[in-house]
N, CA, C and O atoms as a CHARMM CRD file, in Angstrom:
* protein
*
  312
    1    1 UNK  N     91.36300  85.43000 110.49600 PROA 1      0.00000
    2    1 UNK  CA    89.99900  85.44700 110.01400 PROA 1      0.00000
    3    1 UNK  C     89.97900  85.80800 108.53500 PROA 1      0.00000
    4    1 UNK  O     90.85600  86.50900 108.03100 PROA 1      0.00000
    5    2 UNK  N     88.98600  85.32400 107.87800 PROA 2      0.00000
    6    2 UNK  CA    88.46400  85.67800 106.40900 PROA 2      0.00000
    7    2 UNK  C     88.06000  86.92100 106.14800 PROA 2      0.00000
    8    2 UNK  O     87.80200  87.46900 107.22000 PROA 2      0.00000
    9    3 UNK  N     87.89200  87.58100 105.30400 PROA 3      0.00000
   10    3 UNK  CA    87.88300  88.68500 105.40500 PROA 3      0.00000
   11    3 UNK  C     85.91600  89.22900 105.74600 PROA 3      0.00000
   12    3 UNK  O     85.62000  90.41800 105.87000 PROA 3      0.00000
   13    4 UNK  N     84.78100  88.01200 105.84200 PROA 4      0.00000
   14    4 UNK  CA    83.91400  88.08300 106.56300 PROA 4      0.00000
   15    4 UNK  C     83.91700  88.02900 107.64000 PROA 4      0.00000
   16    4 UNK  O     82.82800  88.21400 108.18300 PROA 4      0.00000
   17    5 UNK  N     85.12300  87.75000 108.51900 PROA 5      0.00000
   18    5 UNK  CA    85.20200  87.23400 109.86400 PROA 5      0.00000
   19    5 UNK  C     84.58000  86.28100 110.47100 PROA 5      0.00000
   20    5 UNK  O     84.46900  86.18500 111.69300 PROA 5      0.00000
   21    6 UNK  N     84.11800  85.48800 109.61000 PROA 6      0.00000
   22    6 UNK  CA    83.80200  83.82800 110.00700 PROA 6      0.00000
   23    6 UNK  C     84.26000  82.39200 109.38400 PROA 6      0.00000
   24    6 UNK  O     83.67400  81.32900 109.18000 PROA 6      0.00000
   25    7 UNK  N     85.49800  82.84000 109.19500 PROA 7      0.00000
   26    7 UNK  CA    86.79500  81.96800 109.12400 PROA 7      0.00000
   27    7 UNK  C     88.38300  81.95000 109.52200 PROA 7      0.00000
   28    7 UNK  O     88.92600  82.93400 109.02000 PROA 7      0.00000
   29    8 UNK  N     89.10300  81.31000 110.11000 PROA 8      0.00000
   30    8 UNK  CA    89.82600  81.33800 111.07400 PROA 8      0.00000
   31    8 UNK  C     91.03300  80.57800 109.99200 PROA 8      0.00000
   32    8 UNK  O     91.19900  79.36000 110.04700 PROA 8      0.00000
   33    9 UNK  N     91.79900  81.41300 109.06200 PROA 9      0.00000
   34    9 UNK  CA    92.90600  80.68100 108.11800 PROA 9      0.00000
   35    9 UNK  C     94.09800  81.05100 108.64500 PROA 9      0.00000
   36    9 UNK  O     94.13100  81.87200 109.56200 PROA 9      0.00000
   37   10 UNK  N     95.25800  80.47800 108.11900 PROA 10     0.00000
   38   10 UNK  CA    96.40800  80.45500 108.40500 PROA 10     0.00000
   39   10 UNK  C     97.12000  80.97100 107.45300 PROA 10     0.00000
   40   10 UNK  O     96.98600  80.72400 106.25500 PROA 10     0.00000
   41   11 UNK  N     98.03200  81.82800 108.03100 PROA 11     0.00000
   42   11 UNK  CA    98.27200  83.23200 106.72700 PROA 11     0.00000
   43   11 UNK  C    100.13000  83.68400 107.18500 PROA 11     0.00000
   44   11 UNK  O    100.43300  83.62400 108.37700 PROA 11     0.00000
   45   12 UNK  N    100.90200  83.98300 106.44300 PROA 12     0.00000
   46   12 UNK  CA   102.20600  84.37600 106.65900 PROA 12     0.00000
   47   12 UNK  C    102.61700  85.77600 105.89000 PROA 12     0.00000
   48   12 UNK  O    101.92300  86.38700 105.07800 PROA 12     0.00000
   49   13 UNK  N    103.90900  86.11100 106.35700 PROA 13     0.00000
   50   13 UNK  CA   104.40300  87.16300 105.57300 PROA 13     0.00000
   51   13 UNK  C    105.94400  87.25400 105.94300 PROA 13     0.00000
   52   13 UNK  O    106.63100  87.43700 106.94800 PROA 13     0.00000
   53   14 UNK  N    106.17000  86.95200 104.14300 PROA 14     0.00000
   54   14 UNK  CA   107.72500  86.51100 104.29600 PROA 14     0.00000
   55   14 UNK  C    108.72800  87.70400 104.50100 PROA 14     0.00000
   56   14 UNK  O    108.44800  88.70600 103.84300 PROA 14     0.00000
   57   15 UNK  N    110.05700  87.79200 105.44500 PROA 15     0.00000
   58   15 UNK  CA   110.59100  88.77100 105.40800 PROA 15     0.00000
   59   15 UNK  C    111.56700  88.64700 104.38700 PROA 15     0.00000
   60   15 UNK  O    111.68900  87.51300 103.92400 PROA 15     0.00000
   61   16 UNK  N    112.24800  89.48800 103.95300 PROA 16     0.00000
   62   16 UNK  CA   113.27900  89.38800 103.41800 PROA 16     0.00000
   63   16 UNK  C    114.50900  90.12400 103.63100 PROA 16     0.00000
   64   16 UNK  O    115.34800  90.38700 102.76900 PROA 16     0.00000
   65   17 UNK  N    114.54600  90.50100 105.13200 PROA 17     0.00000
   66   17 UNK  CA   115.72700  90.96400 105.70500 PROA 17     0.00000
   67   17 UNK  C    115.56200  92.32200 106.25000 PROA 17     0.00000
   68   17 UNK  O    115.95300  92.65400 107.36900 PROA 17     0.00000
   69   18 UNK  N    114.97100  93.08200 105.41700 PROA 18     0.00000
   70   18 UNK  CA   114.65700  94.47000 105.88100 PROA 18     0.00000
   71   18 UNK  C    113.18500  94.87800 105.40500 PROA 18     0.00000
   72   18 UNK  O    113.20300  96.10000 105.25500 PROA 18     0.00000
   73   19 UNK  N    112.02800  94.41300 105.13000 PROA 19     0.00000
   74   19 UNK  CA   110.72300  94.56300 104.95200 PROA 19     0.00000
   75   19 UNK  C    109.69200  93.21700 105.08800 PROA 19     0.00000
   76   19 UNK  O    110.52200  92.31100 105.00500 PROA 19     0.00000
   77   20 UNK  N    109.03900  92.88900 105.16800 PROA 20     0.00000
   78   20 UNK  CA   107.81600  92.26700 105.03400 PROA 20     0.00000
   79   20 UNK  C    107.20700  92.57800 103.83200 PROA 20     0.00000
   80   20 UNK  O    106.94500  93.70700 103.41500 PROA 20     0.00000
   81   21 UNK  N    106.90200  91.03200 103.05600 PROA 21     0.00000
   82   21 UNK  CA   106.48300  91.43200 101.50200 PROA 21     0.00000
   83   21 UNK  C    104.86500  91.26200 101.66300 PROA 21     0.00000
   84   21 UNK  O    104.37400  91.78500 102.66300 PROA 21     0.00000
   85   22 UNK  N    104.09800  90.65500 100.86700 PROA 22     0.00000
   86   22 UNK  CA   102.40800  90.48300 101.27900 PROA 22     0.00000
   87   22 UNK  C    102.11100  89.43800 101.83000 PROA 22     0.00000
   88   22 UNK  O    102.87000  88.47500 101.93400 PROA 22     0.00000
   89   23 UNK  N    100.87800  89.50300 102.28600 PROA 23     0.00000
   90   23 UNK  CA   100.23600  88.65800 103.18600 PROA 23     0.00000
   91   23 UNK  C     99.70200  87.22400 102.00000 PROA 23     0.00000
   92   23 UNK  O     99.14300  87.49900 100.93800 PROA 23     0.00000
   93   24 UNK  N    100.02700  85.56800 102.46600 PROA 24     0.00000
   94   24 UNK  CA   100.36300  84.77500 102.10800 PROA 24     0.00000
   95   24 UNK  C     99.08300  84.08400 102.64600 PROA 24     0.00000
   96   24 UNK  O     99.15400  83.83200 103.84800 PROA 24     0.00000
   97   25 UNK  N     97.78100  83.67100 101.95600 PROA 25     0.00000
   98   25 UNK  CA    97.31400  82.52500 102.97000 PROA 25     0.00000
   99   25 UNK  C     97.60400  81.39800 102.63700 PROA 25     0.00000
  100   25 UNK  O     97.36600  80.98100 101.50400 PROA 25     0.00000
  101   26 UNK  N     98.03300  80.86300 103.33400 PROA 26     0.00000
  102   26 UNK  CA    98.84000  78.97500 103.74100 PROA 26     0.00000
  103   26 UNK  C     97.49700  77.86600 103.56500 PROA 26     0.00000
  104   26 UNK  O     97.64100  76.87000 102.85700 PROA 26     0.00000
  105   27 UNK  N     96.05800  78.16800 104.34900 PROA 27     0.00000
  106   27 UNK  CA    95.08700  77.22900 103.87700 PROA 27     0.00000
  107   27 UNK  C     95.03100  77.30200 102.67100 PROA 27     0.00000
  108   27 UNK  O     95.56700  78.18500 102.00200 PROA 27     0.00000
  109   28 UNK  N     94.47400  76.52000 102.31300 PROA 28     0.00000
  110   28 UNK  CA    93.87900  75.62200 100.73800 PROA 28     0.00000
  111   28 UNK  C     93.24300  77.01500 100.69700 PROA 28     0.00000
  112   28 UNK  O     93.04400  77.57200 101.77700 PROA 28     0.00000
  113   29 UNK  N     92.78500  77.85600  99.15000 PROA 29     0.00000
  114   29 UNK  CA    91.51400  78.54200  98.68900 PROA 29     0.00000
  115   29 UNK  C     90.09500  77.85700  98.98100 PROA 29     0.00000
  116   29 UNK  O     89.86800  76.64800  98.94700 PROA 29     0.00000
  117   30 UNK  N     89.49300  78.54000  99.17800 PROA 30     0.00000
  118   30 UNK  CA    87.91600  78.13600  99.33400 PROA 30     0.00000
  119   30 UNK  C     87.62000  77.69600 100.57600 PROA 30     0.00000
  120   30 UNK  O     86.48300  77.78900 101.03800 PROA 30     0.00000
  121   31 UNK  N     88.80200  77.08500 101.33500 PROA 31     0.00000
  122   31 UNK  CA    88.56300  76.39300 103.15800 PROA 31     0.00000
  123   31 UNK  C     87.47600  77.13000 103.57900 PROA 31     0.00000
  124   31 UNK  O     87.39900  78.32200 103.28300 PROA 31     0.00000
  125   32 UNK  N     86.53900  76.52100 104.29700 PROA 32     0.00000
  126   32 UNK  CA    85.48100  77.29200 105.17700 PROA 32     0.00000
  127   32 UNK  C     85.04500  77.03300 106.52000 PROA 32     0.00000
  128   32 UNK  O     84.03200  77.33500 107.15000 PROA 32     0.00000
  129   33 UNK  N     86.48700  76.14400 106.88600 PROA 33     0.00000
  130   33 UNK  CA    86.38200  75.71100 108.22300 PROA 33     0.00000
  131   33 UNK  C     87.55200  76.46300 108.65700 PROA 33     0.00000
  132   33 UNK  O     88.48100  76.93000 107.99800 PROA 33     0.00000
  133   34 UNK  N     87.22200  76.48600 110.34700 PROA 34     0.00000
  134   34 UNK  CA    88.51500  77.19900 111.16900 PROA 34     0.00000
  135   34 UNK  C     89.93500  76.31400 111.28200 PROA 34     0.00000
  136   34 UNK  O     89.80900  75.18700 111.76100 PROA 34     0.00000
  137   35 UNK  N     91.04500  76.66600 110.94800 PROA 35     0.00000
  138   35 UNK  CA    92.11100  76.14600 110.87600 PROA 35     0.00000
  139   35 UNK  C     92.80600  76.70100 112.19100 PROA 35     0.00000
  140   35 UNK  O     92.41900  77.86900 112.24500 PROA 35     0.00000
  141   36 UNK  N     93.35000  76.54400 112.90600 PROA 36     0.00000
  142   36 UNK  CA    94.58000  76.90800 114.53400 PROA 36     0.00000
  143   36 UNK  C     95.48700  75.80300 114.61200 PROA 36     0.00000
  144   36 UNK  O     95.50000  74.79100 113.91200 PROA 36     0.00000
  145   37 UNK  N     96.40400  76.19600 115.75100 PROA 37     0.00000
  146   37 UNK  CA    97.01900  75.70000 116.67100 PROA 37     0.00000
  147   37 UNK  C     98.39600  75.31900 115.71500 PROA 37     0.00000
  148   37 UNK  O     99.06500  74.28600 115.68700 PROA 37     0.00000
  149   38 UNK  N     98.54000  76.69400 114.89000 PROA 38     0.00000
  150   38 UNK  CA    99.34400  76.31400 113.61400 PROA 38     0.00000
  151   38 UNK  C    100.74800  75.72000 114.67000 PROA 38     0.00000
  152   38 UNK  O    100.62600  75.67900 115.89400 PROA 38     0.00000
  153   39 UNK  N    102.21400  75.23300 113.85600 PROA 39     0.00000
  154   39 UNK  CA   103.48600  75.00400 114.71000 PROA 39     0.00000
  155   39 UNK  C    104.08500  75.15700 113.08000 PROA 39     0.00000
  156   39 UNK  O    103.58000  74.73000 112.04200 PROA 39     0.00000
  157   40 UNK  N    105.26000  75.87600 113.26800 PROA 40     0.00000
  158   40 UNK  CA   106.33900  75.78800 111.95700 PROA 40     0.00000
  159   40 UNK  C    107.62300  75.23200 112.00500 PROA 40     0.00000
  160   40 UNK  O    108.37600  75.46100 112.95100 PROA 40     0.00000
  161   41 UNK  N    107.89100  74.60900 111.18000 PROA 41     0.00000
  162   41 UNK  CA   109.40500  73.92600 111.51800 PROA 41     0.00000
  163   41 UNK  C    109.84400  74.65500 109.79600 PROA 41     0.00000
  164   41 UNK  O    109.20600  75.28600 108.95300 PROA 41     0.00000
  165   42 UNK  N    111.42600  74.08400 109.91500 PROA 42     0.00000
  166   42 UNK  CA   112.41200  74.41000 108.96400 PROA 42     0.00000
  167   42 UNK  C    113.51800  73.21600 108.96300 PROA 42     0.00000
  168   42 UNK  O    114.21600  72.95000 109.94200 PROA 42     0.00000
  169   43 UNK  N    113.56200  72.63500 107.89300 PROA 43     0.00000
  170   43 UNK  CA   114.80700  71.58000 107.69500 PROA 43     0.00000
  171   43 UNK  C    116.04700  72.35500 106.80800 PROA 43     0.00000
  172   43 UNK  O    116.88300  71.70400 106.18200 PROA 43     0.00000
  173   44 UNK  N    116.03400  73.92000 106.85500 PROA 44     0.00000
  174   44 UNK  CA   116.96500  74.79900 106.12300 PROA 44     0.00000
  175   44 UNK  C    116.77500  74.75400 104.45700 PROA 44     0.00000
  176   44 UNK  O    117.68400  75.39500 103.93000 PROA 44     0.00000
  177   45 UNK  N    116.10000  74.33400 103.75000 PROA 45     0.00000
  178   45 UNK  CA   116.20800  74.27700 102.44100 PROA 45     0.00000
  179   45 UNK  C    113.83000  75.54800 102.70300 PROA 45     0.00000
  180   45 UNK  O    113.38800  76.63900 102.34100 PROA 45     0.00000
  181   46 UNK  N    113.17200  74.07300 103.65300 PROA 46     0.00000
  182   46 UNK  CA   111.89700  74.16100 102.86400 PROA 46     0.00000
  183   46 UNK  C    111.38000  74.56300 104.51200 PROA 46     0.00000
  184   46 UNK  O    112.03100  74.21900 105.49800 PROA 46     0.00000
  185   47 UNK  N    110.20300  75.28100 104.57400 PROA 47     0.00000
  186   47 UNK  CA   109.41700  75.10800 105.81700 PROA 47     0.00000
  187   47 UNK  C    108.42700  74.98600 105.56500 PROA 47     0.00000
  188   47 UNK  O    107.81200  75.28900 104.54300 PROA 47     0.00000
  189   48 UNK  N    107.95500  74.24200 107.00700 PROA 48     0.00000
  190   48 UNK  CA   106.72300  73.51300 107.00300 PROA 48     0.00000
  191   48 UNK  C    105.75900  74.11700 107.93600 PROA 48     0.00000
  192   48 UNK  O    106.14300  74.77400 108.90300 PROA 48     0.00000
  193   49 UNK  N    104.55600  73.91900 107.68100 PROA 49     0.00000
  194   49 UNK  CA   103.46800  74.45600 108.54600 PROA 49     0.00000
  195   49 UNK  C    102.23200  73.23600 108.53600 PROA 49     0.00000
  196   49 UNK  O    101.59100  72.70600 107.62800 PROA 49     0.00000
  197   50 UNK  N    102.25200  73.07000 110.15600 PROA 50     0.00000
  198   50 UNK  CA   101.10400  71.95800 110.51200 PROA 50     0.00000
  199   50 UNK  C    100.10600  72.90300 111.43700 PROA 50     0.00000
  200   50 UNK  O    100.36200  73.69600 112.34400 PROA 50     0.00000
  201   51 UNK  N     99.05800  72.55100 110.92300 PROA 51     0.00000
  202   51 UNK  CA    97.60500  73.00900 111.82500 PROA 51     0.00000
  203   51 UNK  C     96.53600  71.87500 111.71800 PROA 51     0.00000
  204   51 UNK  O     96.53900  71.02300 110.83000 PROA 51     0.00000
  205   52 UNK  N     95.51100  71.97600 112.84800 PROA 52     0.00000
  206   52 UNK  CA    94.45200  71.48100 112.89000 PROA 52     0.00000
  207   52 UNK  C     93.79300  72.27500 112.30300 PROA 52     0.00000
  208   52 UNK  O     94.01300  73.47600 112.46000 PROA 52     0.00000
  209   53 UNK  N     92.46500  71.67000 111.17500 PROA 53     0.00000
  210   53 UNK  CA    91.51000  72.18800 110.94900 PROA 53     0.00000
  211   53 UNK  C     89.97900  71.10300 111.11400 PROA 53     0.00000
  212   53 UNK  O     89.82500  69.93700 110.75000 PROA 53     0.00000
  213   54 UNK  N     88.76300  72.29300 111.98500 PROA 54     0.00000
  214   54 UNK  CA    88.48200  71.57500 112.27900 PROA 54     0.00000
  215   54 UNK  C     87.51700  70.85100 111.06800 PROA 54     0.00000
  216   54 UNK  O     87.43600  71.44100 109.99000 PROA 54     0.00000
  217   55 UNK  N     86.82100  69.62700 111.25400 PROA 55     0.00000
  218   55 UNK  CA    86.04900  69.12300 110.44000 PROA 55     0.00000
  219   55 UNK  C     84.78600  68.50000 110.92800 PROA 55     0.00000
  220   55 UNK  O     84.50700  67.45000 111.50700 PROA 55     0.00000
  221   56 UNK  N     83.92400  69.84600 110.34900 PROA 56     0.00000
  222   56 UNK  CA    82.50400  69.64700 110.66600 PROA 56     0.00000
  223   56 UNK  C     81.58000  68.80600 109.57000 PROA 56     0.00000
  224   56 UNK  O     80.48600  68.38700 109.94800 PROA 56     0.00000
  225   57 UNK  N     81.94300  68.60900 108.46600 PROA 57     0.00000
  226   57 UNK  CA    81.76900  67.55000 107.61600 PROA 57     0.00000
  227   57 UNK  C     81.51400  65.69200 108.09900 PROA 57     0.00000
  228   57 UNK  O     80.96600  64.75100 107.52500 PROA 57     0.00000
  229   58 UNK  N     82.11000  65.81600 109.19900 PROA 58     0.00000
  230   58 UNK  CA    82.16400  64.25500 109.91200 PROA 58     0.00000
  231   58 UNK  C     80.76700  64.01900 110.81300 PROA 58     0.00000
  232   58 UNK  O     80.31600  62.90700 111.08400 PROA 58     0.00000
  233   59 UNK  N     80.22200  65.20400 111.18700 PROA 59     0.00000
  234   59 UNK  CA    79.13000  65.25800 111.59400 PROA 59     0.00000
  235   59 UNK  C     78.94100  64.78600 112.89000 PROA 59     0.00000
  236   59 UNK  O     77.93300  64.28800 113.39100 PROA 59     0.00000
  237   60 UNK  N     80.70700  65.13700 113.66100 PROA 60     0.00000
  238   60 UNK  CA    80.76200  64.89100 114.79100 PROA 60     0.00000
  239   60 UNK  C     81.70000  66.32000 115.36000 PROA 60     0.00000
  240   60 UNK  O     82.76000  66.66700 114.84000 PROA 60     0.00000
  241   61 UNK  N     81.02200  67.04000 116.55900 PROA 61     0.00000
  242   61 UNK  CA    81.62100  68.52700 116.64200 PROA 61     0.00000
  243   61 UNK  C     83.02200  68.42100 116.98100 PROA 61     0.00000
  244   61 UNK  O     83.50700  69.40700 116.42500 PROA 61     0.00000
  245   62 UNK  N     84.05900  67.74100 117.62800 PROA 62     0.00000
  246   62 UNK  CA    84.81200  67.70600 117.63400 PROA 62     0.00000
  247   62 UNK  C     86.00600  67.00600 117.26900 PROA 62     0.00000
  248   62 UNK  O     87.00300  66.74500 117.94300 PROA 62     0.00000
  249   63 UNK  N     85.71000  66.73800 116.02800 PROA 63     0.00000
  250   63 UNK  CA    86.78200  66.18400 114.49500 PROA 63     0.00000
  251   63 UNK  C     87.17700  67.13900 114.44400 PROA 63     0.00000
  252   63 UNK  O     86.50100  68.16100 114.33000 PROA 63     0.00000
  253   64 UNK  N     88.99700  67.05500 114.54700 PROA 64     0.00000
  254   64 UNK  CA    89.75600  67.43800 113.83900 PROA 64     0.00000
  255   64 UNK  C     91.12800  67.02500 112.46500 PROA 64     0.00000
  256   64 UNK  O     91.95400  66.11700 112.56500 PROA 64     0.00000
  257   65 UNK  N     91.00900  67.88400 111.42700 PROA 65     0.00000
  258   65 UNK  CA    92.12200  66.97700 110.57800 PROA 65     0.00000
  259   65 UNK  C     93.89000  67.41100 111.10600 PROA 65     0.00000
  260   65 UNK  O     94.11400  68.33500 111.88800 PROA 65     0.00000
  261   66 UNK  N     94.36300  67.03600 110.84300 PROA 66     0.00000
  262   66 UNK  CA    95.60900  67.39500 110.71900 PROA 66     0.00000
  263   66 UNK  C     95.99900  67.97600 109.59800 PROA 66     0.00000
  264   66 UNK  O     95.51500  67.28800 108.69800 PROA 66     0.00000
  265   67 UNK  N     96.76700  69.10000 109.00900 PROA 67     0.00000
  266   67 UNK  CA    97.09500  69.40000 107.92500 PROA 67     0.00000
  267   67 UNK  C     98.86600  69.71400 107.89800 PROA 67     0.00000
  268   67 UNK  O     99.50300  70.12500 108.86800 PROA 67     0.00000
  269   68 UNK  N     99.41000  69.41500 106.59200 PROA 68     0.00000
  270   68 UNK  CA   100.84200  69.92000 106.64200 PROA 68     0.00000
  271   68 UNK  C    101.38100  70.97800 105.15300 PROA 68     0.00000
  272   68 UNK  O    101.62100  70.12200 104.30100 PROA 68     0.00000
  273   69 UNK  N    101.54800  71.81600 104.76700 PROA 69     0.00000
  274   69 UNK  CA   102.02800  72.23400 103.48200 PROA 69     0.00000
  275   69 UNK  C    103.49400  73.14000 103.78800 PROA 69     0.00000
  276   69 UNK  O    103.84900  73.89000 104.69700 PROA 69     0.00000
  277   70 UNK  N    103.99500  72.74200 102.78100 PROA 70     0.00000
  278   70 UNK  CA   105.59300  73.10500 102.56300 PROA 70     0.00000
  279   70 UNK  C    105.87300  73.90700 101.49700 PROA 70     0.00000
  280   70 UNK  O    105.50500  73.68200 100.34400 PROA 70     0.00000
  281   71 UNK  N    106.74900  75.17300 101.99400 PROA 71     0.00000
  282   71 UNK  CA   106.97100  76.16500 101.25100 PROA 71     0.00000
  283   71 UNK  C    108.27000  75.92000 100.52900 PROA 71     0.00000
  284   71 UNK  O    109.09800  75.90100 101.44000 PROA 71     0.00000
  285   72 UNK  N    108.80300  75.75300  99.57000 PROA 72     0.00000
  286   72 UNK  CA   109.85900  75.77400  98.79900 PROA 72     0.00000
  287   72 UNK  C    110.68000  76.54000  98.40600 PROA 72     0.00000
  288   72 UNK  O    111.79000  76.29400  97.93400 PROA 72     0.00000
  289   73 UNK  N    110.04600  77.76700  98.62400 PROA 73     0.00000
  290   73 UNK  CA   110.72200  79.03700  98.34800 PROA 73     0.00000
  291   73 UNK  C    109.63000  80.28300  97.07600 PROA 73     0.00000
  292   73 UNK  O    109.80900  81.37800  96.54300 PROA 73     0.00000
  293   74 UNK  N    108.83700  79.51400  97.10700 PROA 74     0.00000
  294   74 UNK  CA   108.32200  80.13900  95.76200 PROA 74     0.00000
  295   74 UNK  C    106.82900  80.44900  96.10700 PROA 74     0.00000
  296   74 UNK  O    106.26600  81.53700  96.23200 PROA 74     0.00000
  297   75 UNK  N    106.24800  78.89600  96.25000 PROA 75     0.00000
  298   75 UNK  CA   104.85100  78.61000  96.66400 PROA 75     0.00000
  299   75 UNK  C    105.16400  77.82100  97.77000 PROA 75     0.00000
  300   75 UNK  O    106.28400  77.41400  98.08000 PROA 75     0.00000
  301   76 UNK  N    103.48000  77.51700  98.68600 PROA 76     0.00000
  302   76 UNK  CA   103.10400  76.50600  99.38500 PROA 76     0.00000
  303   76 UNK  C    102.26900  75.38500  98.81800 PROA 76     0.00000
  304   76 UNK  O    101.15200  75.51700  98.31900 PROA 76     0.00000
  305   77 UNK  N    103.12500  73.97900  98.99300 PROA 77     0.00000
  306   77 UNK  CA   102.61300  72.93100  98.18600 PROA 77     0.00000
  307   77 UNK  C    102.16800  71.92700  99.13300 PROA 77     0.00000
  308   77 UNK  O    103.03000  71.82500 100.00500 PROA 77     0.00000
  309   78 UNK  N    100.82700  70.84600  99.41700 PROA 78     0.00000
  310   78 UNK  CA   100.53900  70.04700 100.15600 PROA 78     0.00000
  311   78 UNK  C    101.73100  68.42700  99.69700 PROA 78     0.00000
  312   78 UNK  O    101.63700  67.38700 100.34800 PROA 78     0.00000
């Protein structure tokens, strides 16, 4: 959740072996729709994170998008 609690983002926190550094949100800035049903993969270099978010913009209640962004090591890039 957003920190109003009427948004549902997708958020990480990278370890680095012996701590947890800060909290990472993975949606786009500004999102104001609920994002879930995140799944993460890793091809060993980059990982990836796919979620549905939904999209009430279509003006149909149950549109959803697909989303994917990939971490490189640094940032998360679409």
């Amino acid at each position: 959740m957003d920190s109003d609690g009427a948004d549902m983002d997708i958020v990480m926190r990278p370890w680095d072996g012996s701590e947890f550094g800060q909290t990472i949100e993975v949606t786009p800035p500004g999102d104001s729709y609920n994002d879930h049903h995140v799944q993460v993969a890793s091809d060993g270099d980059r990982m990836y994170m796919m979620w549905m978010k939904a999209n009430y913009s279509s003006g149909m209640a149950n549109v959803h998008d697909i989303w994917v962004r990939v971490f490189d090591g640094s940032s998360w890039v679409t």
